[in-house]
N, C-alpha and C positions, 0 to 999 in steps of 0.2 A: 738219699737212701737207695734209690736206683741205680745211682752211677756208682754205690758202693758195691754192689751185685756183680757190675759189668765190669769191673775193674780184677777179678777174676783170671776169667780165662777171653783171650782175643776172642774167640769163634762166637764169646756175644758180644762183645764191642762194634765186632766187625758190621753186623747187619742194622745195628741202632744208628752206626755212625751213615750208614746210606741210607737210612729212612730221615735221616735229618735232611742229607744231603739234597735228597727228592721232593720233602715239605720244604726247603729255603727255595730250591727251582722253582717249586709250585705255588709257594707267593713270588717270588719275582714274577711270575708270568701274570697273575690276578691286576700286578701292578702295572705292569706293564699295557695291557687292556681293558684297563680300569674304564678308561677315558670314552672309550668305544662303547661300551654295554652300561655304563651306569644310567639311568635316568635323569632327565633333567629334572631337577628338582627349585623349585622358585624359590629365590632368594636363599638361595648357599653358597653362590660366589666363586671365585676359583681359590679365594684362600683355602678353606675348606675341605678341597675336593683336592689338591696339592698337598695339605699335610696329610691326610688319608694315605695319601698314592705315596710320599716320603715317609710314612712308618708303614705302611705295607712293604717298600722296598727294604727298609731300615732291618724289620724282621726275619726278609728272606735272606737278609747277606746274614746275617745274626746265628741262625738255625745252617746256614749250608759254613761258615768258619767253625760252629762248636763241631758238626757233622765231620770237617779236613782233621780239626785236632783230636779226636777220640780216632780214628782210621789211623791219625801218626802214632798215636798211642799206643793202639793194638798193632802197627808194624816194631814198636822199638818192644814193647812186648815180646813178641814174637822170635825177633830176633835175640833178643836177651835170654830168653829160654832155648833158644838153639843150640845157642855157643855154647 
């Protein structure tokens, strides 16, 4: 229902597509120093603590590609209405 909104006019595609883009950055980076700040916790293993950190990464690539395709969106948009 939301993306039925945005599919509108680009000028709201445009800013939802780089709030994606900046929450997919903003977990890659969680993931990324995961390792660093987590607490050691007894007996949780690295299996654990690796599928954590690979769907944390899993969701930031997730949120910054749907973020690329709604920006492509709103460019052929854009240009479609130019012409």
């Amino acid at each position: 229902m939301i993306l039925r909104t945005l599919t509108k006019t680009p000028e709201r595609i445009i800013p939802a597509a780089m709030a994606m883009v900046v929450a997919g950055l903003s977990f890659l980076m969680i993931g990324i120093n995961l390792p660093r700040f987590s607490p050691p916790v007894p007996h949780q293993g690295t299996d654990w603590s690796d599928f954590f950190r690979g769907a944390i990464f899993g969701f930031g690539f997730v949120l910054e590609t749907f973020g690329v395709v709604l920006a492509a969106k709103a460019a052929a948009i854009k240009k479609r209405d130019a012409a």
